[in-house]
N, C-alpha and C positions, 0 to 999 in steps of 0.2 A: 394839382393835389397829389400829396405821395403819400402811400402807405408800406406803414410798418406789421408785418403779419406774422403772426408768432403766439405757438401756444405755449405760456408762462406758467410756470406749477410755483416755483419758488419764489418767494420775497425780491431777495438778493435780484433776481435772474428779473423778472419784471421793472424793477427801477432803474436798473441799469439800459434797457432797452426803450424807458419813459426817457431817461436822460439822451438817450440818442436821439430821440424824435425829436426834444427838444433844439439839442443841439442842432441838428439838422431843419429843423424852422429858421433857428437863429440865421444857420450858415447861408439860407437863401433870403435873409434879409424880412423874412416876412412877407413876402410876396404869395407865398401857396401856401395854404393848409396842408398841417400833415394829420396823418390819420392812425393811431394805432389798435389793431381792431386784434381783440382778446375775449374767450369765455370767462373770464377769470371777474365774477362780481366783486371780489374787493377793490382788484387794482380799477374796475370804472369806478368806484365809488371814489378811492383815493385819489387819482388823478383826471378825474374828470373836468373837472373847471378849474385843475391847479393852475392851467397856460394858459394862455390865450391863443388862438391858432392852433392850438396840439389838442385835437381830439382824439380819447380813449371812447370805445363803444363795442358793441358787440358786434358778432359777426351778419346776426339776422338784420338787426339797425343798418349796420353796413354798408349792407346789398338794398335793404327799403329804402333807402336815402339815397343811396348814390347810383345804383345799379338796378330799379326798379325794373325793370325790361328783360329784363337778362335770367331768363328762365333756367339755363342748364346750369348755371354758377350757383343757384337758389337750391337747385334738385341735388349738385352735386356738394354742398358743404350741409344741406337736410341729413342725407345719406351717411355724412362723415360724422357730425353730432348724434344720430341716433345710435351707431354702430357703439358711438365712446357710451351712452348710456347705457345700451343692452350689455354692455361688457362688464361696467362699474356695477350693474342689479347684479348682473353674474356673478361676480366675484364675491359681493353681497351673501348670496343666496348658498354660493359651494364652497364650506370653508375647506374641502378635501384638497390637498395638495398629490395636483401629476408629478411634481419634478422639486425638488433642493431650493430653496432662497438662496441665489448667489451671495459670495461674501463679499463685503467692502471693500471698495477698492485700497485703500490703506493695508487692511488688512494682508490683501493677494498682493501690493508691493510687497509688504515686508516678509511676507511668505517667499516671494520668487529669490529676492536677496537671498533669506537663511538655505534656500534649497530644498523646504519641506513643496515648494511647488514648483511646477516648470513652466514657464510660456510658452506659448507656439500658436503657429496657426493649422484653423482644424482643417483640414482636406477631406471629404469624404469620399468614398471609393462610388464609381456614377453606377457598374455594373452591380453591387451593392449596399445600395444606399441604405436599406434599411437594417443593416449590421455594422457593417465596417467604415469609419473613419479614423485617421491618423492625424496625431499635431506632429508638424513639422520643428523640430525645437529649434528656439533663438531663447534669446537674452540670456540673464546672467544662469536661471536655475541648470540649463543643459551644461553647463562647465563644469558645474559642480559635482554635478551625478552622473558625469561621465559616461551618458548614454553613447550607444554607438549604432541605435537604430532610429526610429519614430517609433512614437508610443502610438498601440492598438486603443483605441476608444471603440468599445463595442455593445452595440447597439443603440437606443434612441434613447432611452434613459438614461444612458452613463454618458450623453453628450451637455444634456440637464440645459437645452431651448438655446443653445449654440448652433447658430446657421454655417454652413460650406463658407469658408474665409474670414472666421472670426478670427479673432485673437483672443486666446481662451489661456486660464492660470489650469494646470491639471495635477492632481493628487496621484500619485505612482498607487495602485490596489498592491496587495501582499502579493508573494512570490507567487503560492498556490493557487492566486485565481488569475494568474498571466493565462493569456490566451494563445494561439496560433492564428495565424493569417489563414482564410477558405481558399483551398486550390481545382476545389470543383467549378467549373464552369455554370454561373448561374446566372440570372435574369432578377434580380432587384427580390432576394425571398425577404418576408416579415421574417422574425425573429425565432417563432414558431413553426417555419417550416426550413429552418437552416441545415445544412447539410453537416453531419459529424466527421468527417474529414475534413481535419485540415494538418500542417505541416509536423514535422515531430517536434521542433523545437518552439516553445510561447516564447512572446515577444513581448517587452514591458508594455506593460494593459494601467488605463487611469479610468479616471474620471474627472469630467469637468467641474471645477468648482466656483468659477468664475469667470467672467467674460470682459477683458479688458477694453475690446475694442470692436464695435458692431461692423456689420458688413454689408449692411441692409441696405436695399438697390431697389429699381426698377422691376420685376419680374412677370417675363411671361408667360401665362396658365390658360386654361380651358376651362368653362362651366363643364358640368356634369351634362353627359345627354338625359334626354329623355326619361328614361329608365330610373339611370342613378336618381333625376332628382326628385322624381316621383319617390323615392326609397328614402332620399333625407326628411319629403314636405312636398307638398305639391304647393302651398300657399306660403311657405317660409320668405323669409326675408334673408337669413341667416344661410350661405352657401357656403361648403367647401370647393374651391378651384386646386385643379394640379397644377404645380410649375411645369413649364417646357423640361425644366434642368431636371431631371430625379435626382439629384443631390440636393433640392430642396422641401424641405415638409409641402403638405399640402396648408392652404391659407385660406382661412374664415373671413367671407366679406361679405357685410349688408345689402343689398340689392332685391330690385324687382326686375329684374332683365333679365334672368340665367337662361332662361325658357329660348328668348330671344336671340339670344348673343349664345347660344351654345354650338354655333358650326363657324366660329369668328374665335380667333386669336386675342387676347385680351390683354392691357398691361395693370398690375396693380400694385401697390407700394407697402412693405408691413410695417405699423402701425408699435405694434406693441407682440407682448407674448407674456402675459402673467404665470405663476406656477400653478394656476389651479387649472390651467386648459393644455389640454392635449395637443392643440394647433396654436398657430401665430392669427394675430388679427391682423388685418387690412384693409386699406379699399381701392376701389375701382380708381384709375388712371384714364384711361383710352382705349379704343379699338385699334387692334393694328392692321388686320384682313380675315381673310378666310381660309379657314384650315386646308391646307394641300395648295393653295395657290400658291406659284412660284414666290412674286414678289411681296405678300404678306409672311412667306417662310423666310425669305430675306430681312423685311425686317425683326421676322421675331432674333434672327439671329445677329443682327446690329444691338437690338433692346440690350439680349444675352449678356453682349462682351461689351457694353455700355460707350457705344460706338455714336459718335455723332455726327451727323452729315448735313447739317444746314448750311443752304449755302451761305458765301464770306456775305458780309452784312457790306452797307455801303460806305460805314465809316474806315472800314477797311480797305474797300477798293479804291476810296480814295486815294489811299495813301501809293498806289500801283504806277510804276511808269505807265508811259503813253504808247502805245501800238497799236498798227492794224495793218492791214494789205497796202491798205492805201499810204500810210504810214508809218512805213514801219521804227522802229526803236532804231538811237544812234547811237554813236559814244560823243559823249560829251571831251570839246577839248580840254577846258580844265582838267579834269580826271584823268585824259590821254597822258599830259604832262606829267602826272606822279606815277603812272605805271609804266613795266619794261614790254616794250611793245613785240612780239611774236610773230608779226602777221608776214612778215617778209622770210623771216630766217629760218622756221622752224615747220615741217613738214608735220601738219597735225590731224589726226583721223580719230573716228570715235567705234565702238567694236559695240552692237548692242542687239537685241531681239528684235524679230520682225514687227513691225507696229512700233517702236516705243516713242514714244513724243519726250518725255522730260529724261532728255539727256545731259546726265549732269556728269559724265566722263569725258576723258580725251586724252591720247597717248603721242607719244612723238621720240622718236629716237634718229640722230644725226652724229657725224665723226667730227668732232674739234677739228680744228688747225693743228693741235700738239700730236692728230692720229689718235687720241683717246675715243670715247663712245660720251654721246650725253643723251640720257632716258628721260624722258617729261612725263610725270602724270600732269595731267589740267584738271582743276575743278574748278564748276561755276561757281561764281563768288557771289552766293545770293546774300548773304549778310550787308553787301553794297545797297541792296536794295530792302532790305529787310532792317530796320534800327531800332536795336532792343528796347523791348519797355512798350515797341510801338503797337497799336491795336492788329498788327497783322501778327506781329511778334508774341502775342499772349493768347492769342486765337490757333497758331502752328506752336507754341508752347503747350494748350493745352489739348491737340490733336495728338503731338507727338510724333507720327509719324502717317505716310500713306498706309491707309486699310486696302488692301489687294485680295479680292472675292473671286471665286470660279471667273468670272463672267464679266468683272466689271473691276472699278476704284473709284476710292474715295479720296481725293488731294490735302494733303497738308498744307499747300499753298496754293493761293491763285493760281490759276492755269494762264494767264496772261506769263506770271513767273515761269511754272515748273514747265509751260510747254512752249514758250516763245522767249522770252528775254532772257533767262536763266538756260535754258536750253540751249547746248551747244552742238546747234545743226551746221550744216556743213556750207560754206558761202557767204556766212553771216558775221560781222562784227561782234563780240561777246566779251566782257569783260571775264576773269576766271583770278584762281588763284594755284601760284605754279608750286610743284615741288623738282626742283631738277637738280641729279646726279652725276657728276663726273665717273666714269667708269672706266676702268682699263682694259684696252682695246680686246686682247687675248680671254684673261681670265676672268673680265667683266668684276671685276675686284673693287669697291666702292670707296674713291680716294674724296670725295667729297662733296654735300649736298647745302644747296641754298631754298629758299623761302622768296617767293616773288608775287606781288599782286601783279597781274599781266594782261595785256589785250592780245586774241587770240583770234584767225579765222581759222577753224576745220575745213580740211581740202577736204574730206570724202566722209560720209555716214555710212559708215557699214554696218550690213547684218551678220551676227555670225557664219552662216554659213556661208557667205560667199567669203570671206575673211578665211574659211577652214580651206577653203578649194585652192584659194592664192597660196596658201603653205603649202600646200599637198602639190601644187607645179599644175594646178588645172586652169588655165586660163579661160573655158568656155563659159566663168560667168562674168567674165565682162561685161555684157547685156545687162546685165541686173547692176550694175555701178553706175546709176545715173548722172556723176558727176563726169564720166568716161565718154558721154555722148556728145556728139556734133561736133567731136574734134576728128582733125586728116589722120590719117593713120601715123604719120611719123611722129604725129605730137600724144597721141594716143600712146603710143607705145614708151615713149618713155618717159610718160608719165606712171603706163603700168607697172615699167620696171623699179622704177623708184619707190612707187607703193609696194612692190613682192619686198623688197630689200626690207624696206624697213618693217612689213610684217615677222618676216624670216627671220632679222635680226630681232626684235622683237622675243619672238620665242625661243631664241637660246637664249637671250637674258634669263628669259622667267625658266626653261631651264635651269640655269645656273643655281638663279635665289632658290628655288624650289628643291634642289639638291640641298644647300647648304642647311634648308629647316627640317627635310627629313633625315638629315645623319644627328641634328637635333629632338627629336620624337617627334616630328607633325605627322596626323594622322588623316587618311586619306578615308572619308567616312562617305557613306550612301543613305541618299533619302529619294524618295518619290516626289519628283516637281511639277507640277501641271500648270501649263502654259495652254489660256486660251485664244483662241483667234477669231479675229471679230473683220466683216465685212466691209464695204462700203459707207453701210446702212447703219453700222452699229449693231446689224443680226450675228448670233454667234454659228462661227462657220467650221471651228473645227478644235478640239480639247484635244493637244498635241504631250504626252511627255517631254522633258527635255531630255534629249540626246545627250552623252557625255561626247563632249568635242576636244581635241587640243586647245581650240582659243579660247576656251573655257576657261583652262586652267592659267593662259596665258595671260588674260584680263586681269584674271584674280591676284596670280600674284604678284602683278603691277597694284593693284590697289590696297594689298596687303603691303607688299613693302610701301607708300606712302602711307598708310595708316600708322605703320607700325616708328617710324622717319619722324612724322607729328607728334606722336605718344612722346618719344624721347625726348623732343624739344619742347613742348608744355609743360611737360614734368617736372623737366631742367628748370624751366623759367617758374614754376608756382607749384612747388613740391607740395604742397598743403591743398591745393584746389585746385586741381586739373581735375579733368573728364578723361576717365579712362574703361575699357572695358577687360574685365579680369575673367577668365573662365578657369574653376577650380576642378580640383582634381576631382572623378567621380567615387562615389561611395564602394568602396569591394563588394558589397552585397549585391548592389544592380547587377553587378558580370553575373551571377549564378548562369541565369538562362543564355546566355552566350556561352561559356564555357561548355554547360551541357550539350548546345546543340553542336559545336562544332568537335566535342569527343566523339558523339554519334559517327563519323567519317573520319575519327582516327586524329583531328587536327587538337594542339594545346595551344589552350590561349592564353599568354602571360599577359596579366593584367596590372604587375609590380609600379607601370610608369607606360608614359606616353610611347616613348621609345621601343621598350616592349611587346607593347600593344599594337604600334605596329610594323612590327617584325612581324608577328604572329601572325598578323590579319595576310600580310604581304604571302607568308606562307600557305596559308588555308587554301590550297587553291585545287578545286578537281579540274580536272582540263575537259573531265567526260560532263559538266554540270556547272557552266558557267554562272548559274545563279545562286550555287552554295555561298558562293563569296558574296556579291550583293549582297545575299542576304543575311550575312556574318559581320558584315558593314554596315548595314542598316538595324541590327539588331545593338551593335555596337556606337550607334550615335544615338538611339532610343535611349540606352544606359548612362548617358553623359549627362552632367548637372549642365541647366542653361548658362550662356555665356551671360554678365550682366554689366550694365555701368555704376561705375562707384566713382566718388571725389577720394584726390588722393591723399587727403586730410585723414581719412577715415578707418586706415589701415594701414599696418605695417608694410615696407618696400616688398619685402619677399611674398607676400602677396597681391601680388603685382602680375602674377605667371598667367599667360594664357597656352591654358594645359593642351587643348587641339592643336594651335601653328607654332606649339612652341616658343613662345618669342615673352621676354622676360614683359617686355612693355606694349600693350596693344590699345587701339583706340578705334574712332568713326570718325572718317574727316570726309568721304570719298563721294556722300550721297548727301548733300544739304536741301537739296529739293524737295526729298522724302523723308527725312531724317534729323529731329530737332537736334538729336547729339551732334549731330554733326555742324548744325550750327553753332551750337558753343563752341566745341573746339577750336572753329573758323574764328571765332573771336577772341581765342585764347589764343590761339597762335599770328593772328595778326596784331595781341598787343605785348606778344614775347618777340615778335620780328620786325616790326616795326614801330622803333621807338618816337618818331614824330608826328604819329598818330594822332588825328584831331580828338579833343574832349580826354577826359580825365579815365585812366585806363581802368579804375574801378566800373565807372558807369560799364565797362563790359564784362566784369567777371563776378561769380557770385562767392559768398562764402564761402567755408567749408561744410558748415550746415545747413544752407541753402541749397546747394550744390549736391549733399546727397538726400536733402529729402525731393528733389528737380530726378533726379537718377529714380528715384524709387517710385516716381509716378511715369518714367518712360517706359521703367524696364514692366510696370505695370499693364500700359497700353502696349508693348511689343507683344508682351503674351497675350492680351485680346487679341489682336491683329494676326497671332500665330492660329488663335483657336479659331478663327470668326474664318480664315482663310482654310481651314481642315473642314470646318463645316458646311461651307459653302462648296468645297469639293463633295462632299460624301451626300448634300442634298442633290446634284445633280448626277451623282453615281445612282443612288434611290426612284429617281424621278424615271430615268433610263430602265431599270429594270421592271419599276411596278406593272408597265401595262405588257408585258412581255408573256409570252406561257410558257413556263421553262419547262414542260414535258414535250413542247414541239420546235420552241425557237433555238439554234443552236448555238446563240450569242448566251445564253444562258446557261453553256456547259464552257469550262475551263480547265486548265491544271491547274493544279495546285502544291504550296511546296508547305508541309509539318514544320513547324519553328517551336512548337513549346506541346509538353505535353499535362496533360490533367486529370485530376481521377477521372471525369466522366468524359473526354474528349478530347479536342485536342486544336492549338488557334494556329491557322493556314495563312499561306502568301500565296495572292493569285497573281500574277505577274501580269498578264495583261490585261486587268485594267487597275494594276496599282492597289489592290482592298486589303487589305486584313481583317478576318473574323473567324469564329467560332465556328466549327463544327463538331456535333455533340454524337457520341458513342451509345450513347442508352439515351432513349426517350423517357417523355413523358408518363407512358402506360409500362415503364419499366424493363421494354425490349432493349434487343442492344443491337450492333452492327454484325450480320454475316455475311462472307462472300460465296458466291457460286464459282463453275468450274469454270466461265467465263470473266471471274472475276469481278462480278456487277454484286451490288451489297443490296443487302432487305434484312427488315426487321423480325427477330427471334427469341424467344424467351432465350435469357442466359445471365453474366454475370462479367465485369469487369477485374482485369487486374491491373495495376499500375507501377512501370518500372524506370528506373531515372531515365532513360533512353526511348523509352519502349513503352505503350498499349496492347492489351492483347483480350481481346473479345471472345470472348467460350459460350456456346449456345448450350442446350441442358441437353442436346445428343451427342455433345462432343467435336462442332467444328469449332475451328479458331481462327483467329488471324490476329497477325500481329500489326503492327501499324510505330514506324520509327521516327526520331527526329531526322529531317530533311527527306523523306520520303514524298516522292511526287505521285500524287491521288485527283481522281477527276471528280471535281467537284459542279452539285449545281446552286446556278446562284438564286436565290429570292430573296424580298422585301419583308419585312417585318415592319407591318404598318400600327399606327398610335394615332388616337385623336389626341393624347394631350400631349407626348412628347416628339422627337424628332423623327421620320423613318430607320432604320437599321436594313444591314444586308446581314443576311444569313445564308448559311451554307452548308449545303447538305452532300454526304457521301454519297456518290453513288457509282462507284469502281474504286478498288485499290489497285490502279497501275493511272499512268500516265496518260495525258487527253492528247490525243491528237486528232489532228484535221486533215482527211482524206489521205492517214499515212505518214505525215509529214508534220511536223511544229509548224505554228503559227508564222509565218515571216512577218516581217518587221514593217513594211508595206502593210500587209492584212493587220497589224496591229493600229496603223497610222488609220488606216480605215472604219475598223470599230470604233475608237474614238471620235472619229471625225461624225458617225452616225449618229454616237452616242447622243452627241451635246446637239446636229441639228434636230434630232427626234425629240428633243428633251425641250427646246425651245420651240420646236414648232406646236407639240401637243399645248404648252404652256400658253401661246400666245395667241391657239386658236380657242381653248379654255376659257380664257381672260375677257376677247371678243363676244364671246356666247355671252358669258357673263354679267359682261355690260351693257350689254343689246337686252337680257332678259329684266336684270333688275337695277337699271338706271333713277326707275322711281322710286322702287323699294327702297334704294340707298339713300337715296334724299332724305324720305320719311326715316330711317335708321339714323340717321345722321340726326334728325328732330327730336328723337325719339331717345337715343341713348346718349344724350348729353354731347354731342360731338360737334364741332361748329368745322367750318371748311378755311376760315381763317383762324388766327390767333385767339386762343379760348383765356378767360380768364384766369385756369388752372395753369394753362404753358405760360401765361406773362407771370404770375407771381413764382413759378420754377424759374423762368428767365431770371429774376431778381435775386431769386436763393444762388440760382448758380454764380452769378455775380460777384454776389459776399463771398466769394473762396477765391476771384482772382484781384491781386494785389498791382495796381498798373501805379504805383507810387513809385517815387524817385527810390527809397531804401529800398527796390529788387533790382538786383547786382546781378547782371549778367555776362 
């Protein structure tokens, strides 16, 4: 039996979904009943016994016929019908209008056309959600009105029931009621208690007049405690929940469980939002866990960023080579025969993190016979195993990419792939695909580059840091090159020599290239990376920053120039439909806050061009305050538009630039493991280089319009994966300080370094442990900051002034203090805890001079060591929590489990979402890959 499930409002829309049932009868021959189960009394009336085998019925019939037994499918589609009646009496009952009747979609085309409206998508501000959001403009109206900021949407009314990531049509308001952006430092105020300061100059201000495109997801919220929901109803059915995100409304949903489920993490779905309610309707989805436990905070944060982690299904693994210990994976000789074989000629090693298992890199440099230089990048050539269209291929299509969390990953491929067959460990047979360059011996000058599908073995896995030592002339980590062991010394040795060489050579290549892009503008930007390390066991044993090393850079731009090598030959070959990634220049307005803070110490930052920019940054440098600059670089990659991928159908050549490395043509060829663009590429450039290529070279490339609506759901999921990996850092930053007492533990005092300042305060960089936040100059009860002669701060009646550079606190007796950009202040840290949103770190003055420890800064040792505390104190509280937990309420959860519709296998709500989500991928021969 198959069923068709769909709420049908329209005519048109109903018969059209009757003809599929049918059809879909037909197409199975008549063997199985289908079923298409609708509220909709006319359509059972009209096609009730039109077929034969195609039953139309309602949802309650449904479940009484087919599903008798099946109690929480009964409670949970009761639940859904009642909520749609109480809503429809509602609307009944209150002809009062909260919000504007959007206008027709015909209409807001032909409005965007003429320019009387603009599209975009709405962003709302997370620290102000209930005032500020901004449309980002696209389509045609931004061209026309020659905007040159984002338009202010301000407040909840003038968004008129537009959620965070719609796609919204907006009316520009008249000049006189533009607004200003808020520069006070605040915490999410209603409308009514907004601050009157804001910037001098208003910024075009709209309102939504229509919603082209809904955004409506998953979301997860919190019942009300106790308290609140005594204040809504103690017997109500009718609940408001918060979203996790505060850039989304709160959401009205039907239920008898709030009482219940109010110390549980909840997911629900919206439903609808008429203009006569103030909130969105919805309903109940699932439970995800318990508020504050680690691994329920985990998944609220996969729900968030609409991250999915089931594991690969079995029609997938079929399609998997064969490996194990006992077995391992071989190359096939037919295959040996069509590729250029590596294993003898070519000196290959891999440069990666400690731990990493899916290594899809490999480097090799050797001198010709002619005395020239040849440079190999290698990549695994997982597309060999991977064939598009195939159920692994539409499963890492619609992943996109590895999710990478504090603590853990989520794979875009099989781990048989990404950590054994694909993986190119060192000893092992691996097919790969080459790119190698001819180079001139001296000036490493690039006389010519070929494309090779190759079989390859890696002599050596190296970690970066024994790779940094070999450059640096330190031989004492030998010991740690496992490949180095159980050889005599004579053969040891010159095998080591031959690995220093070709490290050494190595890095004046990627000197060379690296020169030539920055007398081009590449700019050399800073961000905070956290690398976690995990044990034996899988316990996490130690949150390491990464260190900037030489091989860093050396890796990179090895894999930049093969990136960039590919870009130019795909392009060449399918000017129309290549995979490329473009990063545009950033907007002048982002620089503000960089320019300011780095005039504070006298530096000017030309921001005219890449080149420019970094000159400037190159310049900024105190020799007395080695983190002015970091943090003039990291302030300066915050400012930058994301890089993205686009087909090159879809844009003029000249925007083609990627504005950071400089380089007119850039791409992703270097990570196929982890990275679905990169498997396109891989099949774009093995059907621009190899033209005897089995199968019809279409079967591997997509359109042009295929191709960038494919680009605009990765570059989608990279920004999940970027947010989902920031959040998953700052829950285990949170986790660490909460059970801390920052007036006696001394992990809980820092320095701190001013980056921006605000009328009421002013947002810090805490260097050692990576944070950025708030700390506020005047409270709540209206005091502000003074210092004593020890320099230690407390709270004073007084009064704020605010200068572009500069803060300066006045108590009503007449002390002051000033407080500058880049000024180092000791800050303490604590937790701003939320039953319904995420933790926050806050941070509070308490010195205006600098923190030090026993007299001396932190060393870099003692830093490696907070960290390393941090994450084991953060997992052990977590996992003795967890323990208690389930040792206390093992039965509880059973009964919860009975109780709130929850089943421990597959529920009939996740099989018919199985099915929705199905309808959206196309595994038909017309997707062109």
């Amino acid at each position: 039996m198959q069923t068709a499930c769909q709420a049908v409002q329209h005519q048109k829309g109903r018969r059209s979904i009757y003809n599929a049932a049918v059809w879909y009868f037909n197409h199975c021959l008549g063997q199985m009943p289908v079923v298409m189960v609708t509220e909709d009394e006319d359509a059972i009336k009209q096609y009730g016994n039109e077929t034969e085998g195609v039953f139309v019925i309602s949802f309650k019939n449904y479940l009484d016929n087919f599903w008798p037994d099946l109690k929480p499918a009964h409670e949970l589609f009761d639940s859904i019908l009642q909520a749609r009646r109480e809503r429809e009496s509602e609307s009944q009952e209150n002809h009062g209008k909260e919000y504007p009747e959007h206008l027709p979609v015909e209409i807001l085309e032909a409005g965007i056309k003429s320019g009387r409206y603009i599209q975009g998508t709405l962003n709302v501000n997370k620290h102000r959600a209930q005032l500020e959001a901004f449309v980002r403009l696209e389509g045609f109206g931004s061209k026309e009105t020659e905007l040159q900021s984002d338009i202010l949407i301000y407040g909840a009314k003038a968004r008129n029931r537009a959620i965070h990531g719609d796609v919204v049509a907006v009316e520009l308001l008249p000049l006189h009621e533009w607004k200003g952006r808020i520069v006070a430092l605040c915490e999410n105020e209603s409308e009514d208690k907004a601050p009157a300061d804001t910037t001098g100059d208003p910024m075009p201000t709209g309102k939504v007049v229509g919603i082209i495109q809904k955004n409506w997801r998953d979301y997860v919220v919190t019942f009300p405690s106790k308290e609140e929901n005594q204040s809504q109803g103690r017997n109500t059915q009718k609940i408001l929940v918060t979203p996790w995100d505060y850039r989304i409304p709160k959401i009205r949903i039907s239920t008898q469980q709030a009482e219940a489920l109010q110390d549980y993490r909840i997911v629900v779905r919206i439903d609808s939002w008429e203009s006569t309610s103030v909130y969105p309707n919805g309903h109940f989805v699932r439970v995800l866990g318990r508020i504050g436990d680690l691994e329920g905070e985990i998944a609220a944060i996969l729900v968030e960023n609409s991250i999915c982690v089931a594991p690969f299904s079995e029609i997938q693994m079929s399609e998997m080579p064969v490996s194990s210990s006992k077995h391992p994976w071989k190359v096939n000789p037919e295959e040996e025969k069509r590729r250029l074989d590596l294993r003898d000629t070519h000196l290959i090693f891999s440069i990666d993190p400690k731990g990493c298992e899916d290594v899809d890199d490999a480097l090799s440099v050797r001198t010709l016979p002619n005395g020239n230089l040849e440079l190999g990048v290698h990549i695994a050539d997982v597309t060999h195993f991977v064939a598009a269209n195939s159920y692994t291929d539409v499963e890492a299509r619609a992943r996109a990419t590895t999710y990478y969390l504090a603590d853990r990953r989520y794979d875009m491929l099989p781990s048989v792939l990404s950590a054994d067959v694909c993986s190119l460990l060192s000893g092992v047979d691996r097919y790969a695909v080459s790119v190698l360059w001819e180079l001139e011996k001296e000036s490493y000058e690039m006389l010519g580059v070929c494309y090779k599908k190759t079989i390859i073995r890696s002599a050596y896995k190296l970690v970066y840091e024994a790779a940094q030592a070999l450059i640096d002339g330190d031989t004492s980590v030998i010991g740690d090159i496992l490949e180095l062991e159980n050889l005599d010394e004579r053969t040891r040795q010159k095998k080591l020599d031959e690995l220093v060489w070709a490290i050494s050579k190595l890095t004046d290549i990627a000197r060379a290239v690296r020169a030539q892009r920055d007398s081009c503008g590449a700019l050399e930007l800073e961000g905070v990376e956290i690398r976690v390390q995990l044990d034996d066991k899988n316990n996490i044993h130690d949150l390491i920053p990464k260190q900037p090393l030489e091989v860093h850079e050396t890796v990179a731009e090895c894999m930049i120039l093969a990136n960039h090598w590919v870009a130019k030959k795909i392009s060449e070959d399918f000017p129309h439909q290549a995979l490329l990634r473009q990063h545009p220049p950033p907007r002048q307005e982002f620089f503000t806050e960089l320019r300011e803070c780095a005039s504070a110490k006298g530096f000017s930052i030309d921001t005219r061009s890449n080149k420019a920019l970094a000159e400037s940054l190159d310049k900024a440098n105190d020799p007395l305050d080695p983190i002015v600059n970091k943090l003039l670089r990291s302030m300066a990659t915050h400012a930058m538009s994301n890089a993205l991928y686009f087909s090159t159908g879809s844009c003029p050549e000249d925007e083609f630039h990627h504005y950071g490395l400089a380089l007119d043509k850039y791409t992703h060829f270097t990570s196929p493991i982890r990275r679905y663009a990169d498997i396109v590429v891989h099949r774009l450039l093995m059907a621009a280089t190899l033209k005897d290529t089995k199968g019809d070279v279409k079967d591997y490339i997509f359109s042009n319009k295929d191709l960038q609506e494919l680009c605009r759901h990765i570059n989608n999921r990279n920004r999940a994966a970027q947010r989902a990996q920031k959040q998953s850092t700052e829950l285990f930053q949170c986790m660490y300080f909460k059970d801390k007492t920052p007036e006696t533990d001394e992990r809980c005092i820092a320095d701190g370094v001013i980056y921006s300042v605000r009328t009421n305060g002013v947002l810090v960089f805490v260097p050692r442990y990576g944070i950025k936040g708030a700390a506020y100059m005047k409270n709540k009860e209206g005091l502000v900051i003074s210092c004593q002669g020890d320099r230690s701060c407390e709270w004073k009646p007084g009064s704020l002034h605010r200068f572009q550079n500069k803060i300066t606190s006045t108590t009503t007796t007449g002390e002051s203090v000033t407080l500058s950009l880049l000024d180092h202040i000791t800050v303490k840290i604590l937790v701003q805890t939320s039953r319904c949103h995420a933790d926050t770190i806050k941070l509070e003055i308490i010195r205006n001079a600098p923190y030090q420890t026993s007299g001396t800064e932190v060393s870099q040792k003692n830093f490696h060591m907070v960290k390393s505390e941090l994450v084991k104190e953060v997992s052990e509280s977590a996992e003795a929590a967890q323990r208690a937990q389930e040792k206390a309420s093992v039965e509880v959860m059973d009964e919860d489990y009975k109780e709130y519709c929850q089943t421990k296998g597959a529920s009939l709500y996740q099989l018919l979402e199985e099915i929705r989500d199905l309808a959206l991928l196309d595994v038909s021969a017309d997707v062109r890959t």
